[in-house]
N, C-alpha and C positions, 0 to 999 in steps of 0.2 A: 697464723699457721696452725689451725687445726685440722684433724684428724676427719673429722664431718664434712658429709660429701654437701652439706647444705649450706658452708661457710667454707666461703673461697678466700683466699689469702689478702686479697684487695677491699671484697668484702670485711672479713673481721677488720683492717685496719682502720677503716671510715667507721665500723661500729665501735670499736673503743676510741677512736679520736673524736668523736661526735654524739657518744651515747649520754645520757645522764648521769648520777650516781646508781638510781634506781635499776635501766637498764646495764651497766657495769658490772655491777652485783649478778644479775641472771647471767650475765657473760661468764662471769668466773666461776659461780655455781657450774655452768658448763662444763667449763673447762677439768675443774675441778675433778666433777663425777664420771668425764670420760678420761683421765691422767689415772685418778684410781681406780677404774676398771680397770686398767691395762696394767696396773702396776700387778694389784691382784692376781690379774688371771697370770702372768706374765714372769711374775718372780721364783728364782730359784734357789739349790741353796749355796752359801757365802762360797766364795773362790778364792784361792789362796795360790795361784799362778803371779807373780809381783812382776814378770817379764814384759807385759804390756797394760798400756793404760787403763784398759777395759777390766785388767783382772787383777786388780792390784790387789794385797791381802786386805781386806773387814769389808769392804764394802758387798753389795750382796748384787749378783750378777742378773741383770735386766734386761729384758729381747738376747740378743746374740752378742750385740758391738757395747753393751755400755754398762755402766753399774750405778747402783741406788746408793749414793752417799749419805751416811748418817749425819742428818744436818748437826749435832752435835760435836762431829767432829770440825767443822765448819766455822772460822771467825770471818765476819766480815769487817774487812778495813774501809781506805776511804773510797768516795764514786769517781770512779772514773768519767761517766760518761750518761749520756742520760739520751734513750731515741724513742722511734713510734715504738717500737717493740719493748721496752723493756731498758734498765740502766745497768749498767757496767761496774763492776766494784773487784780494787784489788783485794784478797783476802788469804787464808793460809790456811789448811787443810791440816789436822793434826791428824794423820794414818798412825792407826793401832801398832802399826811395827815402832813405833817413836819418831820417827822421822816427821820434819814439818818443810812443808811444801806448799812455797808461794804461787799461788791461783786465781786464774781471773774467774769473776762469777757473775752470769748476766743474769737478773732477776727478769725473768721474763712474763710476757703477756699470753702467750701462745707457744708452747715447749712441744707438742711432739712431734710434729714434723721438722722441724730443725734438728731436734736430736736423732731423729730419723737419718738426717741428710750427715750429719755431722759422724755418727756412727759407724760410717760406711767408710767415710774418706781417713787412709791412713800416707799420709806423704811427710816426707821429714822439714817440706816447705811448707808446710800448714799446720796450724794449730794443734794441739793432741786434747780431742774430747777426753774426759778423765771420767766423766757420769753425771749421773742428776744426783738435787737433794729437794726434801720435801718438805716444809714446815708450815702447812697451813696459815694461812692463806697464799704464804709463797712459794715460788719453784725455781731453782737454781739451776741453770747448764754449769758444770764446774770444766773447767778448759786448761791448760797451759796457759803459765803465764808468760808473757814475750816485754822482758824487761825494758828495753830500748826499741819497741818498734813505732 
């Protein structure tokens, strides 16, 4: 799920399920250098609205729907879950205000259209996008976690 009108979603998935290491590497350089263009041109400054997931206090507010988590604040626990996209892991968010908040976090292979899609949708039967976080070579969707589902 990227952003490039040259890589269509079915595409990149047969290109990372079938590439080399070699080609992998170009893939994620891809990825990579078009996530931080857009982070770049795209970021603004920190929000401190804590009423919704999008604006929660530290994190620094990203496109309109989502925020850029400082992967530091960020513990990864155990995997959940492991797909073509990316694996699943519960983890806990330590937000600047003190509070610690358990969070699901997909390490994904393709992040901005998904967070694209996922930014948009606010229903209280769906997940709550909470933002991204960045830590070279990784990329995190950081979500509500749904303890029993």
């Amino acid at each position: 799920m990227c952003s490039s009108p040259s890589m269509s979603s079915s595409a990149s998935n047969s290109s990372i399920s079938n590439s080399s290491p070699k080609n992998l590497q170009k893939i994620s350089t891809k990825i990579n250098s078009s996530l931080n263009e857009n982070i770049n041109n795209k970021i603004s400054s920190p929000v401190s609205d804590s009423s919704s997931p999008s604006t929660i206090d530290g994190p620094t507010t990203l496109f309109d729907n989502y925020s850029l988590i400082p992967r530091e604040q960020l513990i990864v626990k155990e995997q959940l879950g492991i797909g073509t996209y990316g694996a699943v892991f519960k983890g806990l968010w330590e937000r600047p205000d003190g509070r610690n908040l358990s969070v699901a976090m997909k390490k994904v292979f393709m992040l901005e259209k998904e967070v694209e899609i996922l930014s948009q949708i606010r229903h209280r039967n769906i997940i709550s996008l909470y933002g991204v976080s960045q830590a070279n070579p990784d990329f995190y969707i950081v979500t509500e976690y749904a303890e029993y589902v």
